[in-house]
C-alpha positions in Angstrom: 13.3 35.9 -11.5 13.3 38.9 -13.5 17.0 40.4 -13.7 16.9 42.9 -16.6 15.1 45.1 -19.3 15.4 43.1 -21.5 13.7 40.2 -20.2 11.1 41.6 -18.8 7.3 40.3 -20.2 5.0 42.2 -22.3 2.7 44.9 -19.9 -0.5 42.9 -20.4 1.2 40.0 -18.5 2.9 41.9 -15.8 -0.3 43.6 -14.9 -2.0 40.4 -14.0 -1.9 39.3 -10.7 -1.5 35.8 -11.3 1.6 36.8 -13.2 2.8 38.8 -10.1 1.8 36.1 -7.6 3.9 33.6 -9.3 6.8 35.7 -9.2 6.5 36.5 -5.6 5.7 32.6 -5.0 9.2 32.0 -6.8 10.9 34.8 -4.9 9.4 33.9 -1.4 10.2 29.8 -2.2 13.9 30.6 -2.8 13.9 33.3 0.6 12.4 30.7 2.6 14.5 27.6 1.4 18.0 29.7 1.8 16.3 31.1 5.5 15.6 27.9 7.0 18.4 26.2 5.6 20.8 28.6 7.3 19.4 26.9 10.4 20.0 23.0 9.2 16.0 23.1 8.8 12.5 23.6 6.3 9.9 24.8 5.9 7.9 21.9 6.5 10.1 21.4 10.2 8.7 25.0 10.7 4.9 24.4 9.6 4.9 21.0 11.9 6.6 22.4 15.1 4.1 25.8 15.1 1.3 23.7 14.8 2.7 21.3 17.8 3.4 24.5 19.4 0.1 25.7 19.3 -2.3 23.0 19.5 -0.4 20.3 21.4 0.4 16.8 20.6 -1.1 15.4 17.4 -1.6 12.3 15.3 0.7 12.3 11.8 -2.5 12.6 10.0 -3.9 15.6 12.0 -0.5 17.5 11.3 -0.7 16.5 7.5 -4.2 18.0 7.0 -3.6 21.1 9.0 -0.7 22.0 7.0 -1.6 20.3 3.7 1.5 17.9 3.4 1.1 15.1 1.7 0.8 11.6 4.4 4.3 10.3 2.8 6.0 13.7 3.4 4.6 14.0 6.9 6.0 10.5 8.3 9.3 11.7 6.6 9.3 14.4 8.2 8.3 13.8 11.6 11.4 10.7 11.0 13.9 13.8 10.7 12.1 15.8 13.4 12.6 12.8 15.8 15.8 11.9 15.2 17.2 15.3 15.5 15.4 15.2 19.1 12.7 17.8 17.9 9.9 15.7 18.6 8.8 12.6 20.3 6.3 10.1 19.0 4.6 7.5 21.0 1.6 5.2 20.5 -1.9 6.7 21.0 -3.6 5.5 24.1 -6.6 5.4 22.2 -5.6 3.8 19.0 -2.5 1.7 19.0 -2.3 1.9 15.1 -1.8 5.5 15.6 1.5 7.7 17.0 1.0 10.9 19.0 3.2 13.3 18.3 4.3 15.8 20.8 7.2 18.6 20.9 10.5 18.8 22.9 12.4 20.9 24.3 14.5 20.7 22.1 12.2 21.4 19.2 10.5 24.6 20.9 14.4 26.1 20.8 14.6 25.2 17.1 11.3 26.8 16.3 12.6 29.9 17.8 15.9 29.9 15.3 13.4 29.2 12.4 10.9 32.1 13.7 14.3 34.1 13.8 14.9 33.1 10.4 11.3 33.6 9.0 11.5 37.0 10.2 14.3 38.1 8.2 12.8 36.5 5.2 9.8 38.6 5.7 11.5 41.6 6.0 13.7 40.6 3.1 10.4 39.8 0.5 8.5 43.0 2.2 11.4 45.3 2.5 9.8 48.5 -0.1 6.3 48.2 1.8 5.9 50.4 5.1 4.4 48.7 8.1 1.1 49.1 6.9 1.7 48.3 3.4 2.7 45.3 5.0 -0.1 44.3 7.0 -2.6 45.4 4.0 -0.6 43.0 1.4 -0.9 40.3 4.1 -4.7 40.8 4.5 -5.7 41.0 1.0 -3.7 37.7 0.3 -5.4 36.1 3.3 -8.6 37.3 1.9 -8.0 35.7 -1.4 -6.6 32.6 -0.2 -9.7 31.9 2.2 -12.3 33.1 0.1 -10.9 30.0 -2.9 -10.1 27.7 0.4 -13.5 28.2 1.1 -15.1 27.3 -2.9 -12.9 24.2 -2.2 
């Protein structure tokens, strides 16, 4: 990140938007990594307990492709998620060759510490904005994001 003056890019560059993305990318990476690791977590235990949370029980693959990890990462991280007791993972009735994988207990009470956590990393990242600065910036980057989602 940008520190000082002096090393702060040329005008043209810090007007763009893809400039300014990037830098709040990096910023919000590093908030996000220190937040959840505060609470012996990642992002990635977040993303896959919310989505257990709000659609039920899935397969690996369903979880990978709703939050766009990669398979590898998924079964690596449903291995730390299940040993820590945060989720269970049995056979599919359906589909032997397939796991289900369902939340615990134990996993809804660690998605509230990382929901506790995400908040004070939004209100870290947004801190200058007013509540309604905050809610446009999150629209117009949902906007943005679904419109190229979409061309994809």
């Amino acid at each position: 990140m940008i520190s000082g003056p002096d090393e702060q890019p040329p005008t043209r560059v810090r007007e763009t938007a893809s400039w300014q993305l990037g830098q709040a990318a990096l910023l919000c990476t590093r908030l996000l990594r220190e937040g959840f690791a505060a609470v012996d977590s990642s992002g990635y235990h977040y993303r896959l307990l919310a989505t257990l949370e709000e659609f039920g029980p899935a397969s690996q693959a369903v979880l990978g492709r709703r939050n766009g990890i990669d398979p590898s990462d998924v079964v690596a991280q449903i291995n730390e998620l299940a040993q820590l007791g945060h989720v269970q993972r049995e056979p599919d009735p359906e589909d032997r060759r397939r796991n289900v994988i369902t939340i615990t207990r134990s996993g809804t009470r660690q998605l509230r510490k990382l929901e506790k956590a995400l908040d004070g990393v939004q209100r870290t990242l947004t801190a200058p904005l007013t509540a309604g600065e905050r809610r446009e910036l999150v629209r117009l980057l949902t906007r943005l994001n679904d419109h190229h989602h979409r061309k994809h």
